[in-house]
Structure formats: structure tokens, C-alpha cells
C-alpha positions as CSV (number, residue, x, y, z in Angstrom):
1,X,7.4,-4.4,-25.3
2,X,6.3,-7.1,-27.7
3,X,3.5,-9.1,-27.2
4,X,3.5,-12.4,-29.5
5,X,0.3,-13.8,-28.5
6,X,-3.1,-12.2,-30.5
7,X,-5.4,-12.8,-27.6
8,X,-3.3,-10.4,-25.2
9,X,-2.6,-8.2,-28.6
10,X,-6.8,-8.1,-29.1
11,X,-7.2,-7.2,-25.3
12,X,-5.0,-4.5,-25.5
13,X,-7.0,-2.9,-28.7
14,X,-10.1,-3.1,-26.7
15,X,-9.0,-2.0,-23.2
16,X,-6.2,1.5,-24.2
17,X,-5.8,0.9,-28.3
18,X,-3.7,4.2,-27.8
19,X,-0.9,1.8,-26.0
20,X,-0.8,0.0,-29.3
21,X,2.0,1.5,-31.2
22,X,2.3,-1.2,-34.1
23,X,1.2,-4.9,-35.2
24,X,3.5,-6.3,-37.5
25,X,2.1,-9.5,-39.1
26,X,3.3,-13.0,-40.6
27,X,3.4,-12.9,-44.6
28,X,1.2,-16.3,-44.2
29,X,-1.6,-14.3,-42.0
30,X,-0.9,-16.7,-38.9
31,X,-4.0,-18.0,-36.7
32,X,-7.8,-16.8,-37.3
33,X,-6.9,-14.7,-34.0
34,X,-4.5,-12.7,-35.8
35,X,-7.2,-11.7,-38.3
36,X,-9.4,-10.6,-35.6
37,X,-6.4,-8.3,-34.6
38,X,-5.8,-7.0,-38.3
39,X,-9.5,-6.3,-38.5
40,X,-9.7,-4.2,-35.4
41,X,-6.2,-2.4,-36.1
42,X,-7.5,-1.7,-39.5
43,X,-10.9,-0.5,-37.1
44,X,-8.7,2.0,-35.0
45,X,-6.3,3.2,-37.8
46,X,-3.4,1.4,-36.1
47,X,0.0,1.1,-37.9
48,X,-0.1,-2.3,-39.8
49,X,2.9,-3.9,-41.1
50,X,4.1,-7.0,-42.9
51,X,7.4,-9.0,-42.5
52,X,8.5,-11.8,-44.3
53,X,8.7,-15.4,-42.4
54,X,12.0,-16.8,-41.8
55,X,13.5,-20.1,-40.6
56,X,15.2,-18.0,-37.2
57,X,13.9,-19.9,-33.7
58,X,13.6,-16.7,-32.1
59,X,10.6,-15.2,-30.7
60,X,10.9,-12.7,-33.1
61,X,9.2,-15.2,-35.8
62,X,5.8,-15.0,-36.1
63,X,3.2,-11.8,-36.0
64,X,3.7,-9.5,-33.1
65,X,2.6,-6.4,-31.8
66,X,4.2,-3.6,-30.1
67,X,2.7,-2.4,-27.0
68,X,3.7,-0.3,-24.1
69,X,3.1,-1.4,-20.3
70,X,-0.3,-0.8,-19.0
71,X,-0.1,1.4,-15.7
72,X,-0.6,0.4,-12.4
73,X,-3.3,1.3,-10.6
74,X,-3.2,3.2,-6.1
75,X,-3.9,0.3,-3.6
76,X,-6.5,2.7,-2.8
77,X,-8.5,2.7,-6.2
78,X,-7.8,-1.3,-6.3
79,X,-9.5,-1.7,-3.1
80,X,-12.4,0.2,-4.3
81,X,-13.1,-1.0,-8.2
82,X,-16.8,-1.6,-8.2
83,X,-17.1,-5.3,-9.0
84,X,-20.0,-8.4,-8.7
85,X,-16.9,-10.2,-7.4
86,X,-15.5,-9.7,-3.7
87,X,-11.6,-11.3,-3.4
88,X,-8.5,-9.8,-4.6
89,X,-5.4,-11.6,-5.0
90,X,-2.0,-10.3,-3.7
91,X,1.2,-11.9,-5.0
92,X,4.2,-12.1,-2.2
93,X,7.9,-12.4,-4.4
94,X,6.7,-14.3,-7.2
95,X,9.2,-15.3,-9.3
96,X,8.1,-16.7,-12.3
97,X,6.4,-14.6,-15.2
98,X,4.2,-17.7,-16.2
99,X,3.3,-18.2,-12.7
100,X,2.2,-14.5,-12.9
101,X,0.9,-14.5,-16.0
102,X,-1.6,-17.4,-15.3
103,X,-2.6,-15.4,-12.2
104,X,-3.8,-12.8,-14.0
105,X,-5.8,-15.2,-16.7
106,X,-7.1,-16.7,-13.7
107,X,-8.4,-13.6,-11.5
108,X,-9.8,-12.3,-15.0
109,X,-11.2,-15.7,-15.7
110,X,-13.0,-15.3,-12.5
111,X,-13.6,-12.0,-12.0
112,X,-11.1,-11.1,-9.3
113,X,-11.4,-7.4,-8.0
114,X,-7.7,-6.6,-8.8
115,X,-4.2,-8.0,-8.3
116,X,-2.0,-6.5,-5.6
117,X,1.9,-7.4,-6.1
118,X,5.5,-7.2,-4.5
119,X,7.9,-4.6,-5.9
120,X,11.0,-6.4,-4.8
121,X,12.4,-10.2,-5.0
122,X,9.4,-10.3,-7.5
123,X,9.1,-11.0,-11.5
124,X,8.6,-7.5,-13.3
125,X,5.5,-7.1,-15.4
126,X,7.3,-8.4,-18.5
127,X,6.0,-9.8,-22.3
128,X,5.7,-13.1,-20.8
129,X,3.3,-12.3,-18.0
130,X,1.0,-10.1,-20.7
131,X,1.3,-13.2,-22.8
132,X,0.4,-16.0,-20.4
133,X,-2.5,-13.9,-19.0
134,X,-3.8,-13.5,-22.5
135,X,-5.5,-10.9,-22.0
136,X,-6.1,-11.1,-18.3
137,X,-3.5,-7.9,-17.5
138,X,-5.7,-6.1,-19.2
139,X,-9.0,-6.6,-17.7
140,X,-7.8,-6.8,-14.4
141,X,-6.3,-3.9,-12.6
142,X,-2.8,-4.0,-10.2
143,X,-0.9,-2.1,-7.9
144,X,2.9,-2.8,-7.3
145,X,3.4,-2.9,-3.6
146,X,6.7,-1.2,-2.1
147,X,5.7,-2.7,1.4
148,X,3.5,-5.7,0.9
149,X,2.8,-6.2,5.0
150,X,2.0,-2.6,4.9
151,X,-0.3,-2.5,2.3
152,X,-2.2,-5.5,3.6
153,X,-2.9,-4.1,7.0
154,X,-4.2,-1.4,5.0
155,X,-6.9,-3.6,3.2
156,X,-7.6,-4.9,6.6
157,X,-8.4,-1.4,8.2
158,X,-11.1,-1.3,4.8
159,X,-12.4,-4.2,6.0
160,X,-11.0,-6.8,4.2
161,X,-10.3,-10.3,5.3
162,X,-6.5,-11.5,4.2
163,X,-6.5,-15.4,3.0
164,X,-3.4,-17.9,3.3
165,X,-3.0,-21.0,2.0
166,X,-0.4,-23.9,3.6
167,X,0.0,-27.3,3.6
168,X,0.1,-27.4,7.3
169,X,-3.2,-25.4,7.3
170,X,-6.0,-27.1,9.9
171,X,-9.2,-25.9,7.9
172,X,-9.6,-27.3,4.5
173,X,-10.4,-25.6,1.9
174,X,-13.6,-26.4,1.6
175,X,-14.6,-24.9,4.9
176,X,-14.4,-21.4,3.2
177,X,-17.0,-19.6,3.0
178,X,-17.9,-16.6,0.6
179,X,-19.8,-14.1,3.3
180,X,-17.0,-11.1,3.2
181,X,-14.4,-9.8,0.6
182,X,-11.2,-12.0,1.1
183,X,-7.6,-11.2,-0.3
184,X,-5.7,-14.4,-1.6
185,X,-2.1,-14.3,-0.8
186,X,-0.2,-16.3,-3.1
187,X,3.3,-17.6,-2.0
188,X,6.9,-17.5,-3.2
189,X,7.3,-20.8,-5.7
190,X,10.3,-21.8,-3.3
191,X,9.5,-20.1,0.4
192,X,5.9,-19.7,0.2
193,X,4.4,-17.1,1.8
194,X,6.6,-14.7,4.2
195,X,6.5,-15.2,7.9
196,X,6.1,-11.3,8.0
197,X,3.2,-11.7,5.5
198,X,1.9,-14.7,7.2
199,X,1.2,-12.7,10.2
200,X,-1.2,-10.3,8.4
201,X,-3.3,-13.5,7.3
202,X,-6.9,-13.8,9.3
203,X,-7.3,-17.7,8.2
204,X,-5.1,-20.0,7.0
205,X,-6.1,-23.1,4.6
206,X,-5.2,-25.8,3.0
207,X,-5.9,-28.0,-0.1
208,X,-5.9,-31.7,1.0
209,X,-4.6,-33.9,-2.0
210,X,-7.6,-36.6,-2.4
211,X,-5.2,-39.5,-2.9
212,X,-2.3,-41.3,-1.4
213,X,0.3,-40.6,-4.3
214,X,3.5,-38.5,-3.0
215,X,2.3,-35.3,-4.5
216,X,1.7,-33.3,-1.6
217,X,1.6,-29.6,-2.6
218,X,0.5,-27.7,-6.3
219,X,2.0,-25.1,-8.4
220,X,1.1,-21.4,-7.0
221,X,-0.7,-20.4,-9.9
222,X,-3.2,-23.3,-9.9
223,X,-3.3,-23.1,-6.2
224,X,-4.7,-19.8,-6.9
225,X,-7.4,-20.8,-9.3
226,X,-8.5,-23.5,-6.6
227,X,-9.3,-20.9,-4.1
228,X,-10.6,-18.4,-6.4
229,X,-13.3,-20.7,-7.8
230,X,-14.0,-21.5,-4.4
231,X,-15.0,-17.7,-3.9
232,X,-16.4,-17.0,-7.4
């Protein structure tokens, strides 16, 4: 895949520079991030490359790199990473690679344990999510779920406690406390979160809006940043 922004390119050098199979630069050098990139590259003896700009509106335009997908990780290994943090996020059907992507940036922001995610009706771990999390898929690790229920009953046999949000929620957010390791389940952008799914969850919450303007509800991914600074 090609990755078009040089924080997520940088991450990737750092993290599993072995993934990184070429960097193809911008005849006018691009951002100061872009030198970092070169200078590492250069650092790791990574094929370097040089195109000439063009007028095209593609995302082609600009420096790039090419990078293969980072691998997931067993729900078992994710439930164990060794972390100062305690709260894992778990995405059900997310649609929308930015959404995803800033979920990532987020639980690396904030030093989530790991990211546990929906195989199917969900967005596939493309350019965009790498590129919105810039650099957040790298430091954080994920496992693709084939049975999300399933796999959340299994975090609560380890002793985890499963977190929803809703708008219809009784307890407000700011009730939660931070004295046991919580997994975040993150709605659909349409649905929200699946009755199935909403089963599994020990507490429900919600996020009161503060004023009276008709905005009732907020975007999944900044939902998600709410309640993980709330735990961090």
C-alpha cells in the first residue's frame, strides 16, 4: 500500500523498517517531515527514489512511501501486552477509514492497550486508516475479530470490564471511574453499537452535551477520545 503522509511513513521506519519497501520523494523535498524520513531511510539503507512533480490531482502527487500492512496481533496476546495503561478499545462495524484511523491516533495518543476490531460490515485496514492514525497503527497493536460477541465474552472471562456508550445511557460519563481495565466499545457511525454487542457491555454511559443547542450526539471517533481521556 502507499502511505502519503511522513508521520505514519516515519512510524513505520521505526516500528518493522523491513515492511518498508520504498520512499519515493517530491523533486521539491516536501515538508521538513519528509526530510526526517529521507534521513532515516538513508539510516536503514532503504530504497530512495525521486519523481518529478506534476500538475495531476491525484493522490499519487506528492512523496509517498510504499509499505506493506502491519499484522495483526491473537486476541490473546492483545489482552495481555504489558502496558502503564489499562482500557482497550474494540471497534463494532466501523465504517469509515477516517473514523478508524483517528481511533488509532487516539488510543496511541493515549496509550490504549490495543485495538480489537470486526472482520465483517467493517472498513478494511486500508492507506487511509494508516494515514489518519499517523502513526498510531503502528504503535498500537490489533486483532481482527471474526466473532466480535465472542471475543468480548472472552476478555470478560480475563477479567476485563466491557464499556458502552449511548445517548440514552443513565450514568454520565463522568461517573467512571478508572479502578479496573475497561474495553471501550465504539459503535457503528449509523446503528451504533449492536444489540448483540450491547448485551456483552457491564455499564453503559453517556456523554451529556453541556448546552441547549440541537446537537445531541458526537462523531464515534471523538466519542472515543472523550472516554479514553477519561481513563488515561
Amino acid at each position: 500500500m502507499e502511505l502519503y503522509n511522513p508521520h505514519s511513513v516515519f512510524a513505520a521506519l521505526l516500528h518493522r523498517p523491513k515492511d518498508v519497501k520504498r520512499i519515493v520523494l517530491s523533486e521539491h523535498g516536501g515538508s521538513t517531515s519528509w526530510g526526517d524520513v529521507k534521513a532515516k531511510a538513508l539510516e536503514l539503507d532503504i530504497l530512495l527514489s525521486e519523481k518529478k512533480d506534476t500538475n495531476e490531482t491525484s493522490r499519487r502527487t506528492g512523496s509517498y512511501a510504499e509499505v506493506l500492512e502491519k499484522k495483526p496481533t491473537s486476541l490473546e496476546l492483545l489482552i495481555n501486552q504489558p502496558k502503564d495503561q489499562n482500557f482497550w478499545i474494540a471497534l463494532d462495524s466501523l465504517q469509515d477509514p477516517n473514523n478508524v484511523g483517528s481511533i488509532f491516533r487516539t488510543a496511541a495518543f493515549f496509550g490504549s492497550n490495543g485495538i480489537i476490531m470486526a472482520k465483517n460490515r467493517a472498513s478494511p485496514m486500508s492507506s487511509v486508516v494508516y494515514d489518519v492514525a499517523s502513526g498510531g497503527v503502528e504503535a498500537i497493536p490489533f486483532s481482527i475479530e471474526t466473532n466480535l460477541n465472542r471475543s468480548l465474552q472472552k476478555m470478560k472471562d480475563k477479567g476485563l470490564w466491557i464499556l458502552g456508550t449511548s445517548e440514552h445511557a443513565q450514568k454520565n460519563l463522568s461517573q467512571l471511574k478508572r479502578d479496573r481495565p475497561w474495553v471501550i466499545v465504539v459503535g457503528n457511525e449509523e446503528n451504533g453499537i449492536r444489540p448483540n454487542v450491547l448485551k456483552q457491555c457491564d455499564e453503559l454511559y453517556a456523554i451529556k452535551p453541556k448546552t441547549d443547542y440541537p446537537v445531541t450526539s458526537l462523531n464515534v471517533a471523538v466519542t472515543s477520545a472523550i472516554v479514553a481521556a477519561q481513563l488515561s
